[in-house]
VEXDREN-2710 file (C-alpha; in Angstrom, 1 decimal):
% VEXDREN-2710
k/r/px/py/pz
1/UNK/15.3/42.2/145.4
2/UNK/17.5/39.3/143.8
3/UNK/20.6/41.2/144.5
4/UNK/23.2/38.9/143.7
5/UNK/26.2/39.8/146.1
6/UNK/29.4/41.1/144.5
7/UNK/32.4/40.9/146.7
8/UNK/35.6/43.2/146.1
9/UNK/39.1/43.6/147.6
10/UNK/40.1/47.0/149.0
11/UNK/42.3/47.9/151.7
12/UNK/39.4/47.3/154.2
13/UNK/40.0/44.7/157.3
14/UNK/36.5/43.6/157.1
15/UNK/36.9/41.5/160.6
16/UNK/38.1/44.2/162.7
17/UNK/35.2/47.1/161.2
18/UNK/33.9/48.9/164.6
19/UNK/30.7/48.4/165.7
20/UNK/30.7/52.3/165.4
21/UNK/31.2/51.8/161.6
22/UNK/27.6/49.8/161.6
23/UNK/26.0/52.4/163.2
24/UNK/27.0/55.1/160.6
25/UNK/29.1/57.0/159.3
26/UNK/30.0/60.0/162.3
27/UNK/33.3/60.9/162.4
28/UNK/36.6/60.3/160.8
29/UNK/37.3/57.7/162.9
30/UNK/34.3/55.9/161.8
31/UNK/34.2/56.4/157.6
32/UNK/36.1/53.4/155.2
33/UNK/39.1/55.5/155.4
34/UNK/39.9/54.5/158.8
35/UNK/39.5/50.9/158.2
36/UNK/42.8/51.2/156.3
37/UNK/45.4/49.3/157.2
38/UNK/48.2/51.8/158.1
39/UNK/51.2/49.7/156.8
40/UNK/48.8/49.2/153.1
41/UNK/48.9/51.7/150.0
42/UNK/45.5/52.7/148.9
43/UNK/44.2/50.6/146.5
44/UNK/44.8/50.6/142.7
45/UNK/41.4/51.2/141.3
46/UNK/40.7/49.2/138.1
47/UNK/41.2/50.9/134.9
48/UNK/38.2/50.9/133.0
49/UNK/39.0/49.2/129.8
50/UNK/38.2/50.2/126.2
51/UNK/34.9/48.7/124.8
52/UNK/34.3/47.4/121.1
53/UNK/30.4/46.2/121.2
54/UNK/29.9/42.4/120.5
55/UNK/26.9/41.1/118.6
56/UNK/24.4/38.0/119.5
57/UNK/25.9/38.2/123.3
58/UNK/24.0/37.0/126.1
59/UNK/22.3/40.2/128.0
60/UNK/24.9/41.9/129.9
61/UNK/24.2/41.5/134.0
62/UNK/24.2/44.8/135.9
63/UNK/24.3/45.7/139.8
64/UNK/22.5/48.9/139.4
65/UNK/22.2/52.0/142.2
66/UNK/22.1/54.2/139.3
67/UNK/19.0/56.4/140.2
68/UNK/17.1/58.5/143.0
69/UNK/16.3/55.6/145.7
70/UNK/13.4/57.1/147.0
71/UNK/11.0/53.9/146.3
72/UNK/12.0/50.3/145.7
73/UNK/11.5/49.5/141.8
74/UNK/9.7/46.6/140.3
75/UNK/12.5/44.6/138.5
76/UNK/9.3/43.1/136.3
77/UNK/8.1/46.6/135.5
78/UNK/7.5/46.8/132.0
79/UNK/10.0/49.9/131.7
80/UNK/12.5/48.0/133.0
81/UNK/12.0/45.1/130.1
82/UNK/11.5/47.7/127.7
83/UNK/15.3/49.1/128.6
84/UNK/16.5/45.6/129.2
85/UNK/15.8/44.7/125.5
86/UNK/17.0/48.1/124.0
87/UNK/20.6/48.0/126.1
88/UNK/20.7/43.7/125.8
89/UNK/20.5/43.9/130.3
90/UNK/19.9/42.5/132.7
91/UNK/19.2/45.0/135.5
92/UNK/19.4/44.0/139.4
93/UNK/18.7/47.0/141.1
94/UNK/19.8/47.7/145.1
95/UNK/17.6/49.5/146.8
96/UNK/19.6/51.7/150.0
97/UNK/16.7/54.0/151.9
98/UNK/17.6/57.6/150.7
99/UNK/17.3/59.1/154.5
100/UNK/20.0/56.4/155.3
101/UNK/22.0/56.3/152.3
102/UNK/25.8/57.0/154.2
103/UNK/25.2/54.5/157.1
104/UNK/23.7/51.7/154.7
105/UNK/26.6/51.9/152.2
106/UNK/29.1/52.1/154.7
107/UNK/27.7/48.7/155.7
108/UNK/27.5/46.9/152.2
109/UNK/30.8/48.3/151.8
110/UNK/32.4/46.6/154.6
111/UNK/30.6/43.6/153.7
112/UNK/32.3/43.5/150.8
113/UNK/29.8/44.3/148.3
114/UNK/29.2/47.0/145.7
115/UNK/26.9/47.6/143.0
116/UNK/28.5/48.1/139.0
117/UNK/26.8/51.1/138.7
118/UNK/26.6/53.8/141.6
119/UNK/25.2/57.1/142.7
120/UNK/27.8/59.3/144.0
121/UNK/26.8/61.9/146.7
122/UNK/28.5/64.4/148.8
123/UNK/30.9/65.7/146.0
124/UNK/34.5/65.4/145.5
125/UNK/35.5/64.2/148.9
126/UNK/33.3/61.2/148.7
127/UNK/35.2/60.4/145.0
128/UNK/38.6/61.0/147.1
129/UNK/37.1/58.6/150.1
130/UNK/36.2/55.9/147.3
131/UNK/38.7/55.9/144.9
132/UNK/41.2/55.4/148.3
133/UNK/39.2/52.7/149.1
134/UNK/39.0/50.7/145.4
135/UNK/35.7/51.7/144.8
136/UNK/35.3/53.4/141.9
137/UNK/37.0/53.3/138.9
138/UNK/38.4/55.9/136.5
139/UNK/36.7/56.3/133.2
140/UNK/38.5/57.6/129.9
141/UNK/36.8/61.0/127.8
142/UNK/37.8/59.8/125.1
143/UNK/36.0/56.4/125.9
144/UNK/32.6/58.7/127.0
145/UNK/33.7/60.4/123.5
146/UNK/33.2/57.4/121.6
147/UNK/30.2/55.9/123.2
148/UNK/28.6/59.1/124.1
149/UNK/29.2/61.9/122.1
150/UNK/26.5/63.9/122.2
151/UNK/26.7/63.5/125.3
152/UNK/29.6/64.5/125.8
153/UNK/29.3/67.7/123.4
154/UNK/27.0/68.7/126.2
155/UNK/29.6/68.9/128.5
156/UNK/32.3/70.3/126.2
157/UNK/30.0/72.9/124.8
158/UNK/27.1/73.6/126.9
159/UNK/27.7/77.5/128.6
160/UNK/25.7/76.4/131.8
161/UNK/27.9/73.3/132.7
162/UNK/31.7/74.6/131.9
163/UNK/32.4/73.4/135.0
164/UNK/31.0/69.9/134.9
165/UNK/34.5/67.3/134.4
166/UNK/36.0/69.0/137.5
167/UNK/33.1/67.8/139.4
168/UNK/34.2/64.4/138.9
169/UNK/37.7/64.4/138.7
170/UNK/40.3/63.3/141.2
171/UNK/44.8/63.5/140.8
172/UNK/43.8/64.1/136.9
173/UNK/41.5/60.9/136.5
174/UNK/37.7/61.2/136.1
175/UNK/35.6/59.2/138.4
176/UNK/32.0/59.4/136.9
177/UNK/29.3/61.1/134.8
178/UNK/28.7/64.7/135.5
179/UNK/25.3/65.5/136.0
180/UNK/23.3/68.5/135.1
181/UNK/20.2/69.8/135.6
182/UNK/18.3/73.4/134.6
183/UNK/16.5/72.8/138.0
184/UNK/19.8/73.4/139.6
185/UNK/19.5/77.0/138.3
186/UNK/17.0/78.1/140.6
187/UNK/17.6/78.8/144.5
188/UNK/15.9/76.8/147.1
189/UNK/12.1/77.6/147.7
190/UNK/11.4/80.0/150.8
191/UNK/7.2/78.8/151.8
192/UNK/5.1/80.4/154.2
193/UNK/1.8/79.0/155.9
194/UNK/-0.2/82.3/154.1
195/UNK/-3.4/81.2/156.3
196/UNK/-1.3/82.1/159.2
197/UNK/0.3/85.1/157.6
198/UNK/-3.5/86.5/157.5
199/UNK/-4.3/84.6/160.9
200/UNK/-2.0/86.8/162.7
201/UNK/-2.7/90.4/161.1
202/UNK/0.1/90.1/158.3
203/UNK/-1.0/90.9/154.7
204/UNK/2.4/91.3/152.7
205/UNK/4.8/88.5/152.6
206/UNK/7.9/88.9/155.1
207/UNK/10.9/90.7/153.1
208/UNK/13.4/91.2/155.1
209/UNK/15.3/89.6/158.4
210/UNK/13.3/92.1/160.9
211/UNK/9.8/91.1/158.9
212/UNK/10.5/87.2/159.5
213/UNK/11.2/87.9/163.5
214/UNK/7.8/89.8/163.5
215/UNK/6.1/86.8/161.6
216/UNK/7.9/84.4/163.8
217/UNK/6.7/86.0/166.9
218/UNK/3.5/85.9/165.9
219/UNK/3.4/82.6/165.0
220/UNK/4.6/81.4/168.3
221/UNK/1.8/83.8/170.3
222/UNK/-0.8/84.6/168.8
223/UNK/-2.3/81.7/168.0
224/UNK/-2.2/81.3/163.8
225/UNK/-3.9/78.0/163.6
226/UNK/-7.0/79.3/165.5
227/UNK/-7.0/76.4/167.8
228/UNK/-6.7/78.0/171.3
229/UNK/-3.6/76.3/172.2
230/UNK/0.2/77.7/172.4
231/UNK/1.6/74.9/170.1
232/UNK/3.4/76.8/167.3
233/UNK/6.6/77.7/166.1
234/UNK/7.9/79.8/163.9
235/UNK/10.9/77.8/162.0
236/UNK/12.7/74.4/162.5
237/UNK/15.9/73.6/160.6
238/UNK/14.6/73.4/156.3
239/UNK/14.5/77.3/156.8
240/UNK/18.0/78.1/158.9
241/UNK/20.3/78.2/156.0
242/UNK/18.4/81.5/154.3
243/UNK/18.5/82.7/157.9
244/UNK/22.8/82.3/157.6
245/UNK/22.2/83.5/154.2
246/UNK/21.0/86.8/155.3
247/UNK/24.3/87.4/157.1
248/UNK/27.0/85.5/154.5
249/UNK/27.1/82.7/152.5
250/UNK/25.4/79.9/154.6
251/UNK/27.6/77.6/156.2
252/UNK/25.3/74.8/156.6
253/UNK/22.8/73.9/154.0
254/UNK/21.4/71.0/154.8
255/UNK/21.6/71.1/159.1
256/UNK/19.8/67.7/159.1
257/UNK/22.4/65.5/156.5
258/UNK/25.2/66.9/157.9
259/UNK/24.2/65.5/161.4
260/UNK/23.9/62.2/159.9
261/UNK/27.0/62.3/157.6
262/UNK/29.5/65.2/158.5
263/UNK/31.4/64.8/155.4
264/UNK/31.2/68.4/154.0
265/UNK/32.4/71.8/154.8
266/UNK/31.4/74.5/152.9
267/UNK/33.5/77.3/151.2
268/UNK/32.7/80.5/150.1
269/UNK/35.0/82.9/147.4
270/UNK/35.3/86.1/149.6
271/UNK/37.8/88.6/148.4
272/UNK/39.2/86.6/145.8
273/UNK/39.9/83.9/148.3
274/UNK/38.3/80.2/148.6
275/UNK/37.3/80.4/152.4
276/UNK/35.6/78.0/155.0
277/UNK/32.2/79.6/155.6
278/UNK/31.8/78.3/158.7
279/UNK/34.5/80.6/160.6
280/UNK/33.6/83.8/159.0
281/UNK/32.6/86.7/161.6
282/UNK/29.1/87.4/159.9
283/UNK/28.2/83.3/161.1
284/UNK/28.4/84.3/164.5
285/UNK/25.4/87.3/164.0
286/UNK/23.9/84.6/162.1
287/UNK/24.1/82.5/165.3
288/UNK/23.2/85.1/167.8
289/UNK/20.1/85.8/166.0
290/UNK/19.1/82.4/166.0
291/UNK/20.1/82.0/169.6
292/UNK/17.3/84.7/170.5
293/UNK/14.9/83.3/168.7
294/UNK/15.3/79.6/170.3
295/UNK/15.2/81.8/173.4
296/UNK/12.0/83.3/172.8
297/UNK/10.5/79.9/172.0
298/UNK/10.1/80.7/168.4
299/UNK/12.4/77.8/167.1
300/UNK/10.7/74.3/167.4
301/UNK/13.0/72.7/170.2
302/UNK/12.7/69.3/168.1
303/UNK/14.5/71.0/165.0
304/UNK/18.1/69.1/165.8
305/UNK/16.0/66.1/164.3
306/UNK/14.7/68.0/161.7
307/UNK/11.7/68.6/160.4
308/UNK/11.7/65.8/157.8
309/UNK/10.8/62.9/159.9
310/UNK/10.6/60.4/157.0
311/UNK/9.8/59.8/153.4
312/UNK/10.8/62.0/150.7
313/UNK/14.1/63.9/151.5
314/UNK/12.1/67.2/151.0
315/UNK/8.3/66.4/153.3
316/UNK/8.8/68.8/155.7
317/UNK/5.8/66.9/158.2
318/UNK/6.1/69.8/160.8
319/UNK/4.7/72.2/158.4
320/UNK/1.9/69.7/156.8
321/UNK/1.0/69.2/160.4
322/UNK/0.4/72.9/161.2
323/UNK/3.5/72.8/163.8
324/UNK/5.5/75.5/162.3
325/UNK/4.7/78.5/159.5
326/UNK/7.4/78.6/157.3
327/UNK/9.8/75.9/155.4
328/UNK/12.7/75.8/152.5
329/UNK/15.5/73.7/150.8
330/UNK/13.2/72.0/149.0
331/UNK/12.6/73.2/145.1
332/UNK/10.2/75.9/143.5
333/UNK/8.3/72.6/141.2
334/UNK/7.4/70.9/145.1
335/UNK/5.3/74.2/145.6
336/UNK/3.5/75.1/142.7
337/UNK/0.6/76.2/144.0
338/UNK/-1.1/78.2/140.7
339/UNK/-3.0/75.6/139.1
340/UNK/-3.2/75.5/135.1
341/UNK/-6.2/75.5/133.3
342/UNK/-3.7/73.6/130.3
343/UNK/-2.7/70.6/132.8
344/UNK/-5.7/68.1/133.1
345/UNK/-6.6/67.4/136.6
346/UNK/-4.1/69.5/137.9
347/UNK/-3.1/69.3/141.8
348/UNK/0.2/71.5/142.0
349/UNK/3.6/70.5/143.0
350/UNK/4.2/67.0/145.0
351/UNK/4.7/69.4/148.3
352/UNK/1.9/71.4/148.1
353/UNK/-0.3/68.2/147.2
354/UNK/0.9/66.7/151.2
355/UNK/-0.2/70.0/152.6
356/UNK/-3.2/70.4/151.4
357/UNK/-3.7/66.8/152.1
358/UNK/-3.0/67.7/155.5
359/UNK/-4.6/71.4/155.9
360/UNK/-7.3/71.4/153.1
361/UNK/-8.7/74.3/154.5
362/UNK/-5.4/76.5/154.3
363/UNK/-3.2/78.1/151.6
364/UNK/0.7/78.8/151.1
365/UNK/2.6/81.3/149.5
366/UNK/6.4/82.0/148.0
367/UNK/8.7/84.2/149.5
368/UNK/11.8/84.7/149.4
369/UNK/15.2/85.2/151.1
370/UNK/15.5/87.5/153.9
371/UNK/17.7/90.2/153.7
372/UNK/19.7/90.8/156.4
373/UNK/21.4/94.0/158.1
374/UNK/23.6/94.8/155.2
375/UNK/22.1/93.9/152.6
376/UNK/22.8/90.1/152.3
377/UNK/20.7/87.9/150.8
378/UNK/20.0/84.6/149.2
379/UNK/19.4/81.3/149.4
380/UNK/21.5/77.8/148.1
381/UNK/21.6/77.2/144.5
382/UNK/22.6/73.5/143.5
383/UNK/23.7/74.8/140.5
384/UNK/23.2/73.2/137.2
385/UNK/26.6/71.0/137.9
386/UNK/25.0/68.8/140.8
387/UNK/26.8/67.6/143.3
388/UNK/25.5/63.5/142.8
389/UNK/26.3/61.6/139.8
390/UNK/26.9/58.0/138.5
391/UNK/29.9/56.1/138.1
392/UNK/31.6/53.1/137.4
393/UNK/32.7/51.0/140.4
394/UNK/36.0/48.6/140.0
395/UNK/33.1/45.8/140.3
396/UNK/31.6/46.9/137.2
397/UNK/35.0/47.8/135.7
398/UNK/36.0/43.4/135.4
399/UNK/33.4/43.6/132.2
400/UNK/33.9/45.6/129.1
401/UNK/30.1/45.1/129.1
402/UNK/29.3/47.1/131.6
403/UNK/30.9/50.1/130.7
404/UNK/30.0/50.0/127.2
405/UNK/26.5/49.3/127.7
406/UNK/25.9/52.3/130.7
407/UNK/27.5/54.5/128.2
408/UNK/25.0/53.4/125.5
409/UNK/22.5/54.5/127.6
410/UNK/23.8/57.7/128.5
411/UNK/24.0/58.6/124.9
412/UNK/20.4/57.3/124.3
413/UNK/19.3/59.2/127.4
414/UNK/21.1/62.3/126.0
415/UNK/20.5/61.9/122.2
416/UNK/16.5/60.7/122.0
417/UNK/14.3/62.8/123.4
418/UNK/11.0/60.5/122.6
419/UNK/13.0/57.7/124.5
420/UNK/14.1/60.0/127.4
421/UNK/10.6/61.1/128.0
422/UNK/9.7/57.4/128.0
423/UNK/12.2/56.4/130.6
424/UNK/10.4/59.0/132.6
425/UNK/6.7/59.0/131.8
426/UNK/6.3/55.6/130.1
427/UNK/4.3/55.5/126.3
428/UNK/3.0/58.1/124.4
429/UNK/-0.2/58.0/124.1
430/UNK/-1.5/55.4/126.7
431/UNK/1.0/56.8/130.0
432/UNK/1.2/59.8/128.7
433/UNK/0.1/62.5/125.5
434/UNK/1.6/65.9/124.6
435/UNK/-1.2/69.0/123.6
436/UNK/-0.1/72.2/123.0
437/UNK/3.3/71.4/124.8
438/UNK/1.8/70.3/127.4
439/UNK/2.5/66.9/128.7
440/UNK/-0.3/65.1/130.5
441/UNK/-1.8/61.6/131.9
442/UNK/-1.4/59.0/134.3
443/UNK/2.2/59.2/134.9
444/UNK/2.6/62.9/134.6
445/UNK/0.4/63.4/137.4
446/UNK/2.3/60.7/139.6
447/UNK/5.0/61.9/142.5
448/UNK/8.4/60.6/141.8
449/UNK/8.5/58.1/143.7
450/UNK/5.6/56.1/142.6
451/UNK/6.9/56.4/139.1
452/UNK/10.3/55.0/140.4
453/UNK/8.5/52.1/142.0
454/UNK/7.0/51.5/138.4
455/UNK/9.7/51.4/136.9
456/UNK/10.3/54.8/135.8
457/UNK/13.3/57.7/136.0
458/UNK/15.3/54.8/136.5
459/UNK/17.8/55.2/133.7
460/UNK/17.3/58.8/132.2
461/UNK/20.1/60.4/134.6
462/UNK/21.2/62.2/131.7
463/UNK/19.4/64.5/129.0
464/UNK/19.9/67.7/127.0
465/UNK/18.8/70.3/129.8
466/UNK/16.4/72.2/127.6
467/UNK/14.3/68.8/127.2
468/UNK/13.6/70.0/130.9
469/UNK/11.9/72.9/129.7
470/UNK/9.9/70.4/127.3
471/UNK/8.8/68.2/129.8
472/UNK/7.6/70.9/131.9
473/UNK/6.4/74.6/130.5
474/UNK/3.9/75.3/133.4
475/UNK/6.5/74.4/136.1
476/UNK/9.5/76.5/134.4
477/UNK/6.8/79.4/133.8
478/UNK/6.0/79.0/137.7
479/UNK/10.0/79.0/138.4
480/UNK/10.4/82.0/136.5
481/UNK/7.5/84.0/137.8
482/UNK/8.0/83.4/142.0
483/UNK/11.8/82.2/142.3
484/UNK/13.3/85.9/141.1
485/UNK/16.2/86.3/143.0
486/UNK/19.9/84.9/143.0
487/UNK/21.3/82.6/145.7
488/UNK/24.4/81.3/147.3
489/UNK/26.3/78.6/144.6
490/UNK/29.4/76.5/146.0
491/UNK/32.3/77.0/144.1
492/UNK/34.0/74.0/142.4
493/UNK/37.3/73.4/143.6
494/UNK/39.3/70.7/143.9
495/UNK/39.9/68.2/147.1
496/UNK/43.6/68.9/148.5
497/UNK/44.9/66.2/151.0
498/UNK/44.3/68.9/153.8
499/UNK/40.9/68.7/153.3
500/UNK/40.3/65.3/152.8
501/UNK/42.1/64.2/155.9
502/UNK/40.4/66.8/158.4
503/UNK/36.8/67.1/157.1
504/UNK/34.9/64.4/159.1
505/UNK/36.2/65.9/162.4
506/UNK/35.8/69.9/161.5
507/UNK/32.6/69.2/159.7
508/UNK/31.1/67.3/162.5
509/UNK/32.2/70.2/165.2
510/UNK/31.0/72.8/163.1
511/UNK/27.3/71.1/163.1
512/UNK/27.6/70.5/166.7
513/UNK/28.8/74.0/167.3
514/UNK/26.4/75.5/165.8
515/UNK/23.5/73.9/167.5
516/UNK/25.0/74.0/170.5
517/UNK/25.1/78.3/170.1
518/UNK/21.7/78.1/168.9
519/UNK/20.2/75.8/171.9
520/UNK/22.0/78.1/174.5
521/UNK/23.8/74.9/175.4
522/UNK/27.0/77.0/174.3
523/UNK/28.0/81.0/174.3
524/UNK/27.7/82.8/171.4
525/UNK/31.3/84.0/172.3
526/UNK/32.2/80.2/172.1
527/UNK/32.1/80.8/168.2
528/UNK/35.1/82.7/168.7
529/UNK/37.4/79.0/170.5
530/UNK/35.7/77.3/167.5
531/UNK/37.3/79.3/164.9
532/UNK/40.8/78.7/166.7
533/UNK/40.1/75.3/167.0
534/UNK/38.8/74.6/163.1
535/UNK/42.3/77.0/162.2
536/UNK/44.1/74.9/164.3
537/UNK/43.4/71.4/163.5
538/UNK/43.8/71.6/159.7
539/UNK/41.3/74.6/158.6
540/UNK/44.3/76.6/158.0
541/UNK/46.2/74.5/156.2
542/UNK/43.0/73.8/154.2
543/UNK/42.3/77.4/152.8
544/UNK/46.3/77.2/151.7
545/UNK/45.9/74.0/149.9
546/UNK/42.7/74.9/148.0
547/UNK/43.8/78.3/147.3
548/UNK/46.8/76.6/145.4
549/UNK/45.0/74.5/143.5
550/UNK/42.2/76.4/142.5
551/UNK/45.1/78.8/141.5
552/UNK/46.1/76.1/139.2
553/UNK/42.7/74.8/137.9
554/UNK/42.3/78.4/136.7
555/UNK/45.9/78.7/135.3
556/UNK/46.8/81.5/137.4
END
């Protein structure tokens, strides 16, 4: 990978890191911010300073994480050359695994190394966790102005991202580039396994919470697959959060990340108020619903390890493999099963391309969220403010170069739409041709990842959000058509002390909690000690803090 090691100086004591802290991230106890010396202030993070550019300089070296790791890229990729010459670069580009992202930064981290550019995940307590620890640096608007103004007009302007500088900001400074994204829009997908749905006597897609128990029964006894055996499920974990969802906002919406990495607790506005989700009343039906149907034997048992075993965050290889009937949290695009006469070759979404890979002889079908007892209904929206972004590390802040030349190619990647869509689908007219709107070739046709391992959607994080539209009529039109309803969004509110300091610990015993409930391994009335306990041991105090300040971020 030629990654040239960058070492930094934070408040870490490198020497006396835990074992625990090698093995990932799993607790408070085991995150950066309990490497900190207690006697040491936080460290000063390095200013970002003002750029003027600088002609006939040598190209510009840059550590860059600044992209969707799902595949290793070829530094010798034409693309890359082609940007390298445009922005005067030299791109070295780390590669962390995507399913391991937490555990393996956590370890370059305490090793003392860093990237210049780096994506941010798991919101604003993650810029909170790193800025603490002297990892990223704060960048000036009026710098991202300058560089990137139009760019920046987007985020100033734009109706659907109003909310975007907050996403990145931290005790008034602002730790990164907002991302947006029109996909963000749209609720997660809701699939079914429509060959089973048929298999089992059921001709209209499941609508409501008491439809999805009959389908699930079903699927569990009476044999969908046709293969004589009793070796299907209903559900595993992709699909639980519409399940919470049909009771309150969903606590959990990702039950296999936040195994991994409990570093996020989700709120919820409920009666004016920001709230913890997790230790509302309507959770524990949520729970005892989901109890009886682990009971009954229509949860796969092997759904605490998820039904992603690998690859691509969204593969769900239990439902390619004919285990279970239903899936979700990934995106409508993954699933688009109506194939267009205007798209050469056409194949569908990446998702439904693995499944039929898998069951040729089968078919799927959208569905939505369940709607529960009283009414409730939806599944998580991203929103079109997402929750990962890039930013400047204090590495990258020692050279004025850095900075200026990332923000040169944010406002290329926001300004120039023929060199955005290069960045993502290589040439027109050899990688790629536009007829009728419709874009179509070699690279269109290629899942992500491949084109990230060619070199491509490395460096066009950013872009005007109806170019999405551009680059994709027939998925948008497919968007439009099956994803109809509303879903759950997570309000934007700032990190408070309270929260930072408690959410490892009450975010890693609300996802053990909950399993334990749903495995039987637990009472359902043990919800009720939980609450007590997350109230207790700071979830309290964190609903007062965030109250307050989302009081004042609103001006009340």
């Amino acid at each position: 990978m030629n990654l040239k090691k960058r070492r930094f100086t934070v408040v870490l004591c490198v020497l006396a890191l835990s074992i625990s802290l090698l093995a990932g991230c799993s607790s408070k106890n085991n995150n950066l911010e309990a490497t900190m010396a207690p006697s040491t202030a936080p460290a000063e993070a390095t200013e970002a300073p003002e750029v003027t550019p600088e002609p006939d300089l040598p190209p510009v070296e840059i550590q860059w994480l600044g992209y969707d790791t799902y595949a290793q890229p070829d530094e010798d990729s034409p693309y890359v050359k082609m940007a390298e010459e445009k922005f005067n670069a030299d791109f070295k580009f780390w590669f962390i695994d995507d399913t391991k992202w937490h555990d393996q930064l956590n370890v370059k981290f305490a090793a003392g190394e860093m990237p210049d550019i780096i994506k941010v995940t798991g919101g604003l307590a993650t810029v909170k966790r790193y800025v603490d620890n002297g990892i990223l640096a704060p960048i000036e608007k009026e710098t991202v102005k300058k560089l990137a103004p139009t760019y920046y007009d987007i985020i100033e302007n734009h109706p659907q991202v109003d909310n975007a500088w907050p996403s990145v900001s931290y005790n008034g400074k602002f730790y990164g580039l907002p991302r947006f994204s029109l996909n963000g829009q749209y609720p997660t997908a809701v699939v079914w396994n429509k060959t089973w749905l048929e298999n089992v006597g059921i001709t209209k897609t499941p609508e409501t919470i008491e439809e999805f128990e009959e389908a699930f029964t079903k699927f569990r006894n009476n044999d969908p697959d046709k293969n004589g055996k009793k070796d299907t499920y209903g559900l595993s974990d992709f699909i639980m959060p519409v399940i919470l969802g049909a009771y309150g906002f969903p606590a959990i919406d990702d039950f296999k990340t936040l195994l991994q990495a409990p570093e996020e607790l989700n709120y919820a506005v409920k009666d004016g108020k920001i709230v913890l989700s997790s230790i509302q009343p309507e959770m524990k039906e949520a729970l005892a619903l989901l109890n009886k149907w682990y009971k009954a034997g229509l949860i796969d048992p092997e759904f605490i390890t998820s039904e992603n075993t690998g690859g691509y965050w969204a593969n769900s290889q239990a439902f390619f493999n004919g285990k279970i009937g239903i899936t979700g949290m990934s995106m409508f695009y993954h699933w688009r099963y109506d194939l267009d006469s205007r798209l050469k070759d056409d194949q569908g979404g990446d998702l439904y391309k693995e499944f039929k890979l898998a069951q040729p002889n089968s078919m799927v079908v959208m569905g939505q969220a369940p709607i529960g007892p009283k009414g409730a209904s939806g599944a998580p929206v991203w929103g079109a403010v997402s929750n990962a972004f890039l930013a400047l590390t204090t590495e990258g802040a020692k050279d004025p170069r850095v900075l200026e030349t990332f923000l040169t190619m944010v406002e290329a990647s926001a300004s120039d739409e023929d060199w955005n869509n290069q960045m993502y689908y290589g040439n027109k007219g050899t990688d790629y041709t536009v007829n009728n709107g419709i874009f179509e070739g070699p690279n269109v046709i290629l899942p992500g990842k491949d084109r990230i391992a060619k070199g491509l959607q490395l460096f066009n994080y950013f872009g005007n959000l109806e170019w999405d539209k551009h680059r994709n009529v027939v998925t948008f039109e497919w968007g439009d058509k099956y994803n109809t309803k509303t879903g759950y969004v997570d309000p934007i509110v700032p990190v408070v002390d309270a929260y930072a300091n408690n959410v490892n610990d009450l975010a890693k015993l609300t996802v053990e909690t909950y399993i334990k409930i749903i495995t039987g391994e637990s009472p359902i009335d043990s919800f009720d000690d939980y609450v007590t306990k997350i109230r207790a041991n700071g979830g309290d105090e964190i609903e007062k803090e965030v109250n307050e300040a989302y009081a004042l971020s609103k001006g009340n």
